[in-house]
Kinemage of the C-alpha trace (Angstrom):
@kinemage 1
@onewidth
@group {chain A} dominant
@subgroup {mainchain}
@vectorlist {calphas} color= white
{ca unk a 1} P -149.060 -105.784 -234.236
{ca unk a 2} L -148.688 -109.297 -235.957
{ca unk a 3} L -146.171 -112.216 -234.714
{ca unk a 4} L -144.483 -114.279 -237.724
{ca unk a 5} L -146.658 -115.744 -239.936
{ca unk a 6} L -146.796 -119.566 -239.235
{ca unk a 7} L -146.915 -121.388 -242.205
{ca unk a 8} L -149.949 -123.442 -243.162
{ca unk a 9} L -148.950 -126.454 -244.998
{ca unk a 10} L -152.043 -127.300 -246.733
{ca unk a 11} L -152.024 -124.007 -248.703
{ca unk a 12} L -149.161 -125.427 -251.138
{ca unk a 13} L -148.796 -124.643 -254.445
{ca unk a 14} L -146.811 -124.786 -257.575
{ca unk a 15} L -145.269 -122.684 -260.078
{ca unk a 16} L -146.809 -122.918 -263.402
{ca unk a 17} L -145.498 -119.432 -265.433
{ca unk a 18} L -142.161 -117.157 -265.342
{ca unk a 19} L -142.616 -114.061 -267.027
{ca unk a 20} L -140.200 -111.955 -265.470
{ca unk a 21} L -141.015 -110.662 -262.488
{ca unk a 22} L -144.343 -111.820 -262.483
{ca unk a 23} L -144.652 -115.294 -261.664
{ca unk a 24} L -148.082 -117.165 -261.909
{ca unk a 25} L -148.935 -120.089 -259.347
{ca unk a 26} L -151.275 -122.664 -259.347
{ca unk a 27} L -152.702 -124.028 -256.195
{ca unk a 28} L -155.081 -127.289 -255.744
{ca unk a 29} L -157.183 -125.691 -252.956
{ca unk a 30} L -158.325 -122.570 -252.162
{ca unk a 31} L -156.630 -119.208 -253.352
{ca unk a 32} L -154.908 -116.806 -251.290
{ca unk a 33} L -156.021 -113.751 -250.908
{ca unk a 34} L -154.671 -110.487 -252.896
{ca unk a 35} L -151.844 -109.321 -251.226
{ca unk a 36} L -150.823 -112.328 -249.331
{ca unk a 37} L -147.111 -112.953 -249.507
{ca unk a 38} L -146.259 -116.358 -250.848
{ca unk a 39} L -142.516 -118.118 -250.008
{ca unk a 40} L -140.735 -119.957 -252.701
{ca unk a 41} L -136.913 -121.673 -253.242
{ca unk a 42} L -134.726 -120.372 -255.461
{ca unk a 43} L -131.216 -121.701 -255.856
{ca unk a 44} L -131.033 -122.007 -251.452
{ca unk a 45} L -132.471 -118.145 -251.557
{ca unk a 46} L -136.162 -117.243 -249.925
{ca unk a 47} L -138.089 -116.122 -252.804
{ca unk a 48} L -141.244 -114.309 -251.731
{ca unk a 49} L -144.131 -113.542 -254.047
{ca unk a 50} L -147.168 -110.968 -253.243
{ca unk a 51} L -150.187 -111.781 -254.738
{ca unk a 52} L -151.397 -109.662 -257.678
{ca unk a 53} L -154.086 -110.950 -259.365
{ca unk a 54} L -156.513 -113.819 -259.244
{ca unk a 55} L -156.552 -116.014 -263.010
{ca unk a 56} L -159.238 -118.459 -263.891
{ca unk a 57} L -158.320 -121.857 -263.198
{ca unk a 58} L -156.876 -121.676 -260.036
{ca unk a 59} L -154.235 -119.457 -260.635
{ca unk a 60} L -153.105 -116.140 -259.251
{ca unk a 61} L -150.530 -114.237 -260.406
{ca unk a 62} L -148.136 -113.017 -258.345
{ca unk a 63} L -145.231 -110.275 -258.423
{ca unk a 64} L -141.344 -111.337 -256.920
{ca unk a 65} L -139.639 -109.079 -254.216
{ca unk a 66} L -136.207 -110.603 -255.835
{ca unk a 67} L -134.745 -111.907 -259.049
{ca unk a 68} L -136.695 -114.632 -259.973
{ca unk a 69} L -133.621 -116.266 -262.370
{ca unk a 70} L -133.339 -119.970 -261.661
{ca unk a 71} L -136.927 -120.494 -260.688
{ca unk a 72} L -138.045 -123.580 -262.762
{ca unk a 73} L -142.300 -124.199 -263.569
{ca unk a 74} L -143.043 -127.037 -260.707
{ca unk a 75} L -141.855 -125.386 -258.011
{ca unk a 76} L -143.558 -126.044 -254.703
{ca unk a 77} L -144.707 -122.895 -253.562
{ca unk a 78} L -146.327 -121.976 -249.833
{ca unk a 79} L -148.633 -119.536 -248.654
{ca unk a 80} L -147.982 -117.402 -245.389
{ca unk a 81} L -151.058 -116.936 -245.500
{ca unk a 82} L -150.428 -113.331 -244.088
{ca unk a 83} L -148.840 -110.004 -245.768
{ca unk a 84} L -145.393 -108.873 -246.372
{ca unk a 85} L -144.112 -108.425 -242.625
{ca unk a 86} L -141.596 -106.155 -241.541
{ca unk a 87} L -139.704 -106.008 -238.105
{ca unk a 88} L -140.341 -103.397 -236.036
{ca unk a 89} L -139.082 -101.715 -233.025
{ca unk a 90} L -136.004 -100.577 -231.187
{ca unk a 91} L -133.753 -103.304 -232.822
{ca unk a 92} L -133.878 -102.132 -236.283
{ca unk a 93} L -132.149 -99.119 -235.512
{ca unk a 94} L -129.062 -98.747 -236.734
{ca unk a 95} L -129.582 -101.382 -239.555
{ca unk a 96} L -130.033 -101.710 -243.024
{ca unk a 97} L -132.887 -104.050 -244.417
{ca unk a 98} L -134.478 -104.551 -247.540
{ca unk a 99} L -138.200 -104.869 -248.887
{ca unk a 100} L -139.200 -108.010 -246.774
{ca unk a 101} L -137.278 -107.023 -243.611
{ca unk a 102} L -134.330 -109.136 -244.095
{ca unk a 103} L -130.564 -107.651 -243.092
{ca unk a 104} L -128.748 -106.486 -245.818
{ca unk a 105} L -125.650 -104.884 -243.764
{ca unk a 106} L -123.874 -108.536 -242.841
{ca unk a 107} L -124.609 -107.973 -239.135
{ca unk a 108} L -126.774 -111.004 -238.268
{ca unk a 109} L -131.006 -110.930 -237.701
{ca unk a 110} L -132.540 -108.187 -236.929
{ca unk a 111} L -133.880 -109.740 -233.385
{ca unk a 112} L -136.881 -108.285 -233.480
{ca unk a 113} L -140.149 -110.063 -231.947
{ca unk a 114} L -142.374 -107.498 -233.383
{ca unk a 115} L -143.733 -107.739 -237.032
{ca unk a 116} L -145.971 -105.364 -238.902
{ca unk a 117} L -147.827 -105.911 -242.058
{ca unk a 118} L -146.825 -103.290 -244.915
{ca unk a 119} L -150.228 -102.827 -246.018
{ca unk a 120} L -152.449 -100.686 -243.757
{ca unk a 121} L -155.059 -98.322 -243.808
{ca unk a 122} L -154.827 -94.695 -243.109
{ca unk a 123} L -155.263 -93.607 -239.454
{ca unk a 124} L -159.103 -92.501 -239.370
{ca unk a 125} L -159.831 -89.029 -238.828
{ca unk a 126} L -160.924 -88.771 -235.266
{ca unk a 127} L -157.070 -89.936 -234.300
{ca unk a 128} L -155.448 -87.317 -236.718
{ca unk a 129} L -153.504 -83.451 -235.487
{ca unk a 130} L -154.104 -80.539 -237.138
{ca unk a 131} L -152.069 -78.723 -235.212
{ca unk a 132} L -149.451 -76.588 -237.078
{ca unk a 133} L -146.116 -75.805 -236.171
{ca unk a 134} L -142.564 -74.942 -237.741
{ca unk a 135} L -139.955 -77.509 -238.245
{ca unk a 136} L -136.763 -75.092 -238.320
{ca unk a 137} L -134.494 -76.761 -241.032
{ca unk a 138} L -131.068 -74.362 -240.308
{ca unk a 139} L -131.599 -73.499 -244.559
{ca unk a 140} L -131.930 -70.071 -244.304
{ca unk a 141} L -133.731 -69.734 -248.097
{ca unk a 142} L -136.238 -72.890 -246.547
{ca unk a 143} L -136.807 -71.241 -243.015
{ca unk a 144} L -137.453 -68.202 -244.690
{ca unk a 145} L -139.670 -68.488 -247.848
{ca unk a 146} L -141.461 -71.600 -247.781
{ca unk a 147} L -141.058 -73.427 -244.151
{ca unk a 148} L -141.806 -76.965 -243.206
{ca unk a 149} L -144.595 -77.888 -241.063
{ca unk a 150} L -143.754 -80.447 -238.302
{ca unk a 151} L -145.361 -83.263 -238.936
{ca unk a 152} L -146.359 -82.418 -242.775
{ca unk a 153} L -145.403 -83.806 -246.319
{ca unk a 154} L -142.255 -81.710 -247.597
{ca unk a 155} L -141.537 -83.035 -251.514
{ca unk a 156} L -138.445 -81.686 -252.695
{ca unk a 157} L -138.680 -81.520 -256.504
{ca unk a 158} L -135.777 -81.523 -259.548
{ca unk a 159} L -134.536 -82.745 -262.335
{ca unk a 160} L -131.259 -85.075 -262.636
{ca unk a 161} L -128.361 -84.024 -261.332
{ca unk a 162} L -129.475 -80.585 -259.016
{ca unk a 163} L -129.397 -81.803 -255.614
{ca unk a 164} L -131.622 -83.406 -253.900
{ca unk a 165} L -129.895 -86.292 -252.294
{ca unk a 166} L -127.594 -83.558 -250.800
{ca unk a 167} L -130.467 -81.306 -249.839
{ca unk a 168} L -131.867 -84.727 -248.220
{ca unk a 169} L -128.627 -85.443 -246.888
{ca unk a 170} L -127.949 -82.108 -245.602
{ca unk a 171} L -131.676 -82.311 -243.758
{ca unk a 172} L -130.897 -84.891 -241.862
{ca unk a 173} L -127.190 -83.842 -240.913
{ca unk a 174} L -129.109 -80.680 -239.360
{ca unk a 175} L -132.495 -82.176 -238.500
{ca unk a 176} L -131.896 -85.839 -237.800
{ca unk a 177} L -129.038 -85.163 -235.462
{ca unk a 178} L -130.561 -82.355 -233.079
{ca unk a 179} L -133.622 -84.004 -233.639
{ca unk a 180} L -134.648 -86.275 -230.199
{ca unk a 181} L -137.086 -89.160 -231.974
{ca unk a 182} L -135.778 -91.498 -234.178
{ca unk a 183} L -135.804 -91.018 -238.418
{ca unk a 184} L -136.413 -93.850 -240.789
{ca unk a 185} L -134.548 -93.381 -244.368
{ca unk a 186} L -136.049 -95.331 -247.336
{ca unk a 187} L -134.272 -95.713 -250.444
{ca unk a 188} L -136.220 -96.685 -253.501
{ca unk a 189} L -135.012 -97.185 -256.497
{ca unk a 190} L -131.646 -94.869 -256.356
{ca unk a 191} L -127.950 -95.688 -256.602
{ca unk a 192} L -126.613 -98.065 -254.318
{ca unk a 193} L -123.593 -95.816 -253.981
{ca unk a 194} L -125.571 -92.841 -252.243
{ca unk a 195} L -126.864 -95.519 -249.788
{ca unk a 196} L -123.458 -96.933 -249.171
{ca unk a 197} L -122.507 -92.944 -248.647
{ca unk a 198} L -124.886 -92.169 -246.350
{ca unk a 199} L -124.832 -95.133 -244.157
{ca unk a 200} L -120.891 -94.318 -243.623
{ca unk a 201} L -122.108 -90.640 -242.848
{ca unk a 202} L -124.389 -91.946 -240.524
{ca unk a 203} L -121.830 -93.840 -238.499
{ca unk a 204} L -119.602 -90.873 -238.852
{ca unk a 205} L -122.455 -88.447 -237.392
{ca unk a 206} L -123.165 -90.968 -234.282
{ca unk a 207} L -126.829 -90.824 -235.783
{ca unk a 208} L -125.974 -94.637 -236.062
{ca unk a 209} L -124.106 -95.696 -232.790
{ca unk a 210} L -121.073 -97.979 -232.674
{ca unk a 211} L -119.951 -100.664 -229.493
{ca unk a 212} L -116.609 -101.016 -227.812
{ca unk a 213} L -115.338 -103.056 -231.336
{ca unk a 214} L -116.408 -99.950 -233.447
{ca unk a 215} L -119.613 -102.270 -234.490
{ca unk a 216} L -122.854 -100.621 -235.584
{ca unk a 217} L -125.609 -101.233 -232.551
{ca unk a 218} L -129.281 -100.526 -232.102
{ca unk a 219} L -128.677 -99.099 -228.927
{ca unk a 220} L -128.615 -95.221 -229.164
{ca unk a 221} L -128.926 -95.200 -233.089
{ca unk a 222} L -131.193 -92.840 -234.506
{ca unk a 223} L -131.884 -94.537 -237.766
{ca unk a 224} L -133.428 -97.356 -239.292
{ca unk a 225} L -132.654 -98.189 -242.945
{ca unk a 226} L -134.860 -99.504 -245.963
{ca unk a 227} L -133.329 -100.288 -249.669
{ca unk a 228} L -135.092 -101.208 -252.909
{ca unk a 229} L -132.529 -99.654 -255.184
{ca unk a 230} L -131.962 -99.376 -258.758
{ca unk a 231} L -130.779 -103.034 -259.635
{ca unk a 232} L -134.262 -104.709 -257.961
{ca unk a 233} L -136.751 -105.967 -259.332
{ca unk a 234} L -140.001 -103.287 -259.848
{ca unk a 235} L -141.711 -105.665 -257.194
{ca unk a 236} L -139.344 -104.805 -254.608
{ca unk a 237} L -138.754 -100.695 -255.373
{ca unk a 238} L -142.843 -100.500 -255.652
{ca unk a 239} L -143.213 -101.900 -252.191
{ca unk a 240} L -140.004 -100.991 -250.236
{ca unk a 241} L -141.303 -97.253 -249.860
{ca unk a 242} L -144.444 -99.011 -247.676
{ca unk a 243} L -141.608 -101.608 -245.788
{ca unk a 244} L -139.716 -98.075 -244.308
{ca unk a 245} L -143.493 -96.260 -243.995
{ca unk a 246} L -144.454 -99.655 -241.422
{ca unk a 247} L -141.723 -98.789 -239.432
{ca unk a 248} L -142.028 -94.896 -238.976
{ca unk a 249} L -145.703 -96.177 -238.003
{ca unk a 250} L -144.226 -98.747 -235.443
{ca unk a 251} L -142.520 -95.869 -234.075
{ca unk a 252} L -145.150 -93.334 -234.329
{ca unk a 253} L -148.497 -95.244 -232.846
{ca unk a 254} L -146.696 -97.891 -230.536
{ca unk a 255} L -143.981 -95.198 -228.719
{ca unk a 256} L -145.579 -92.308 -229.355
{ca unk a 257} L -142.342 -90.293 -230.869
{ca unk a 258} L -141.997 -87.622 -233.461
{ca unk a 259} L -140.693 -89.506 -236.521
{ca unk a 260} L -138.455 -87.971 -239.400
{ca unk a 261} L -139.822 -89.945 -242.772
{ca unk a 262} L -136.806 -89.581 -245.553
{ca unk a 263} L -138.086 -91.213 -248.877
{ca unk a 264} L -135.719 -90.956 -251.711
{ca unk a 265} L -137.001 -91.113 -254.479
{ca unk a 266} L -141.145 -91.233 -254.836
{ca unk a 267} L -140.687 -91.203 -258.586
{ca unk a 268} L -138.889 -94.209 -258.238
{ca unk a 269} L -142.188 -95.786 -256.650
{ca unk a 270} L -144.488 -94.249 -259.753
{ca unk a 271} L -142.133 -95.886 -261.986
{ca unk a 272} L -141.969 -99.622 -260.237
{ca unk a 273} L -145.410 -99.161 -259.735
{ca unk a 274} L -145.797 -98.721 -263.714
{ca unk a 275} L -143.683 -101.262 -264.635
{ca unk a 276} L -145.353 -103.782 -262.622
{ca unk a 277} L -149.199 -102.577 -263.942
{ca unk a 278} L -147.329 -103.223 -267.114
{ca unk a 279} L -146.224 -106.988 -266.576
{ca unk a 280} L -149.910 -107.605 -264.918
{ca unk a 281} L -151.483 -106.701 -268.329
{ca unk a 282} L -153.005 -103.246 -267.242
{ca unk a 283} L -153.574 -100.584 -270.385
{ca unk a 284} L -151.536 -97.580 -269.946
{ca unk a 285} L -152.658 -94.256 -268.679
{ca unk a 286} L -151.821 -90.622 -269.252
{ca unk a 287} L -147.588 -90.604 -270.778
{ca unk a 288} L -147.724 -94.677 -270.084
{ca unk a 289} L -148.558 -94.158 -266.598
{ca unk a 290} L -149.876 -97.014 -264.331
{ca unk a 291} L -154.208 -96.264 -264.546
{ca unk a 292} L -154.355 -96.873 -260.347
{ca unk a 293} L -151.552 -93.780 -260.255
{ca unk a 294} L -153.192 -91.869 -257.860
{ca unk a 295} L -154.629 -94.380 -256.035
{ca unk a 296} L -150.852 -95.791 -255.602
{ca unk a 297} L -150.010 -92.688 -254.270
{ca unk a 298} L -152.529 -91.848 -252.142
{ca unk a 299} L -152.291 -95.172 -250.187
{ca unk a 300} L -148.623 -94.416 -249.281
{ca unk a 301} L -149.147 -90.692 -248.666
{ca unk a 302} L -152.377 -90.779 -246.569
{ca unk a 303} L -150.779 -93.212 -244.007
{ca unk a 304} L -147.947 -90.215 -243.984
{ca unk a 305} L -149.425 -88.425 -241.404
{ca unk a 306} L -149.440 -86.831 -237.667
{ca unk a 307} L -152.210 -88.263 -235.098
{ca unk a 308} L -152.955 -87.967 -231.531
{ca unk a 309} L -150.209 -90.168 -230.496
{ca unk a 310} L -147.076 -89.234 -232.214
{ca unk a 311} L -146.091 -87.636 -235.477
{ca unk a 312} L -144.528 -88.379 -239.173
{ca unk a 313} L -142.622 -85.494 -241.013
{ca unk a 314} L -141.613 -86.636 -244.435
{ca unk a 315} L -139.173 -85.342 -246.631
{ca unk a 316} L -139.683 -86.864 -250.142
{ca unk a 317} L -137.214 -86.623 -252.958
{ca unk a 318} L -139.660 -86.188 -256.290
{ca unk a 319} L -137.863 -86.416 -259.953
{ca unk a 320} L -139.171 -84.521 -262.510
{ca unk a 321} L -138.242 -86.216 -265.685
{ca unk a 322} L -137.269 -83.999 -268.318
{ca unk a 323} L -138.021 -81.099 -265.784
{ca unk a 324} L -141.446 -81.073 -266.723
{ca unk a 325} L -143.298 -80.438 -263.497
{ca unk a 326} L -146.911 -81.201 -265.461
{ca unk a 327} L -145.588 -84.556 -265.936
{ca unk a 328} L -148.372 -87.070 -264.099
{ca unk a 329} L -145.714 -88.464 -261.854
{ca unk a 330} L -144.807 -85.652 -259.946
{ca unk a 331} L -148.005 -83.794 -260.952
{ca unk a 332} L -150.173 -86.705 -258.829
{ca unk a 333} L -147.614 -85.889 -255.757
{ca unk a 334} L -148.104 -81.951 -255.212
{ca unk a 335} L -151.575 -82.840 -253.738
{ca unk a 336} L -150.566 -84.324 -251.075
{ca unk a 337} L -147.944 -81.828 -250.033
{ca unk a 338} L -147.708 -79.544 -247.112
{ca unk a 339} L -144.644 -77.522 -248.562
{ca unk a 340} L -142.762 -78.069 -252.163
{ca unk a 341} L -139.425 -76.771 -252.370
{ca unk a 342} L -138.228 -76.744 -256.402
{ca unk a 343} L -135.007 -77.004 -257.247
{ca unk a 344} L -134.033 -75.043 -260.311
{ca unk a 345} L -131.484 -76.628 -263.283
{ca unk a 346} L -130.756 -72.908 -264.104
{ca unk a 347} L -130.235 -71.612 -260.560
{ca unk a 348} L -127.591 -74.771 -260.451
{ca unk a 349} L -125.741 -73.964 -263.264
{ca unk a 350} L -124.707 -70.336 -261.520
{ca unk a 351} L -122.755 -72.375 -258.763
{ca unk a 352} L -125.722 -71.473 -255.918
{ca unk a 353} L -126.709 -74.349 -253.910
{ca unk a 354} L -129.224 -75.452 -252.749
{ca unk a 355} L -130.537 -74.302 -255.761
{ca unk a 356} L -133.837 -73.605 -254.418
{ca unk a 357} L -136.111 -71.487 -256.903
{ca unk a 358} L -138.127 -69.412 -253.987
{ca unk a 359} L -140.930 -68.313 -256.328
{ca unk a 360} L -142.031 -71.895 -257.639
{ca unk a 361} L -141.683 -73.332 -253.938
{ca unk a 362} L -144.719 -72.909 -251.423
{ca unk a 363} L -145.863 -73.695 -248.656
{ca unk a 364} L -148.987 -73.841 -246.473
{ca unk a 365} L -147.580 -72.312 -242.970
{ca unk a 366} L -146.053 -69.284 -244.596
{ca unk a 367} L -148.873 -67.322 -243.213
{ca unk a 368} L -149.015 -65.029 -240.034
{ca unk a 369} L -151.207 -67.473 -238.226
{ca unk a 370} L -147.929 -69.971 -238.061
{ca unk a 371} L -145.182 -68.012 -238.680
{ca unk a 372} L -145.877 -64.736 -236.983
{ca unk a 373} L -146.666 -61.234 -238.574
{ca unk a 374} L -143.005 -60.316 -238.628
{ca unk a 375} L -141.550 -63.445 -240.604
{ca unk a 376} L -144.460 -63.028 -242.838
{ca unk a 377} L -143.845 -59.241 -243.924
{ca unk a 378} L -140.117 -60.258 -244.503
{ca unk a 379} L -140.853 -63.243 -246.793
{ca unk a 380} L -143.001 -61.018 -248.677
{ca unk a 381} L -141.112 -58.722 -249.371
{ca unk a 382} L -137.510 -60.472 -250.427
């Protein structure tokens, strides 16, 4: 568990190139390393900068969390000399932050004397469960055909406009609420309305508590909240979905809860993650995909998991553009997934919902080992 950063004034620099949202700075000294977070000015705003690459000449090139309009070549920039922290902990329940941890829900700081870095390994494999069990979702087509195992990756897959925020939505209306650990929702790179929706439904549930003045307060809220959406910079949806991850860890390995993992959407994090291989000068892959795809994926998805101490169960939103499930995006995802449930455009367009196509969904505890002989015998046969 890291404290805040303290600054180390030596390790100034200065803005040399805007491109973007990749901003190249050149420092006297020596370089930071990849991955350290950088802090900047812009226009009275904290700017910060992760470290992408390192250029000849004393240069490293860097990608922006935020808008980077108004930053001017010159600019003193300082090193943290440390990652991207986020808060963790009992006080960010029941708030809304974004990428770098900062309040976005107008209710003053966070609070928080605990920080975690956003960047971690995977827990080693000595320290992780294999034990399987059911998570009951109250979705009678789920429950029965292809059921979630607690603590597993669930990846809910569809094209535009057949449900899967609501399916998400209506998980953690049944899940979240009867469910006694806490849930952390990430947003990447989807409408801000939805997360303005949900937040309301949250304080309408009691998942997020309220005080005496009807004020949201981290006492007795369920929830923590973590936005990158659709108007950020790629910087900021490529990295928020590891900002919400850090906390479900916090959670996980420090109190030793069951944590509910909500990511919506993981195509959103492909597609920031391409755009920004883009801007760093990277050739293409596969249908313009970033080249490090699945190595992108796989360090968010391996740190998604249960251990000795407490567990993760994720539910992941995946987009399939064009509803081409062999597309690499959501194609790189299904190997990491404990149960897919695909929802179908034509199933939709007959008014049922969740429009959940049973025979392309699976899952890996639908056998009579988990689920008992009887359940088994019945899935098979509808």
């Amino acid at each position: 568990m890291a404290t805040v950063p303290v600054l180390n004034q030596t390790t100034a620099g200065t803005v040399s190139q805007v491109i973007g949202a990749v901003v190249d700075v050149q420092f006297e000294g020596e370089l930071p390393a990849i991955l350290t977070a950088l802090e900047t000015d812009n226009n009275g705003n904290r700017l910060v900068l992760e470290v992408a690459q390192h250029l000849g000449e004393n240069t490293v090139r860097t990608i922006a969390m935020d808008g980077t309009d108004g930053l001017t070549r010159g600019q003193p920039v300082t090193s943290t000399g440390a990652q991207i922290s986020m808060p963790v902990g009992p006080k960010t329940l029941g708030r809304i932050m974004n990428v770098i941890g900062e309040p976005i829900d107008e209710m003053g700081p966070i609070g928080s004397d605990m920080f975690s870095p956003i960047h971690a390994e995977a827990p080693p494999f000595v320290e992780q469960s294999t034990e399987a069990a059911i998570l009951v979702t109250g979705i009678k087509v789920i429950d029965l055909l292809a059921p979630y195992a607690k603590g597993g990756k669930i990846g809910l897959f569809g094209g535009a406009g057949v449900g899967k925020t609501v399916l998400i939505q209506e998980l953690i209306n049944n899940i979240a609420k009867g469910h006694g650990g806490v849930s952390v929702f990430a947003g990447v790179g989807e409408r801000t309305r939805e997360g303005n929706d949900l937040y309301h439904e949250f304080l309408e549930a009691g998942v997020i508590a309220t005080d005496a003045d009807g004020k949201p307060t981290p006492e007795r809220s369920k929830v923590a909240l973590v936005f990158g959406q659709m108007n950020e910079p790629p910087g900021a949806r490529a990295r928020v979905a590891l900002s919400g991850l850090t906390q479900a860890e916090y959670f996980r390995d420090v109190e030793g809860q069951d944590v509910l993992f909500f990511v919506d959407n993981i195509f959103r994090f492909t597609q920031a993650g391409s755009e920004v291989s883009a801007l760093l000068g990277r050739i293409p892959s596969a249908v313009g995909y970033q080249p490090t795809l699945s190595t992108d994926m796989g360090a968010l998805q391996e740190r998604i998991t249960s251990t000795t101490k407490g567990s993760i169960t994720s539910v992941q939103a995946i987009y399939v553009p064009a509803d081409d499930l062999t597309d690499p995006a959501p194609a790189t995802s299904f190997a990491h997934l404990d149960a897919t449930t695909t929802l179908n455009r034509a199933i939709s367009e007959l008014g049922i919902y969740p429009a959940v196509d049973p025979l392309d969904s699976t899952s890996r505890v639908l056998e009579p080992r988990v689920v008992g002989q009887e359940h088994y015998e019945t899935a098979r046969k509808v």
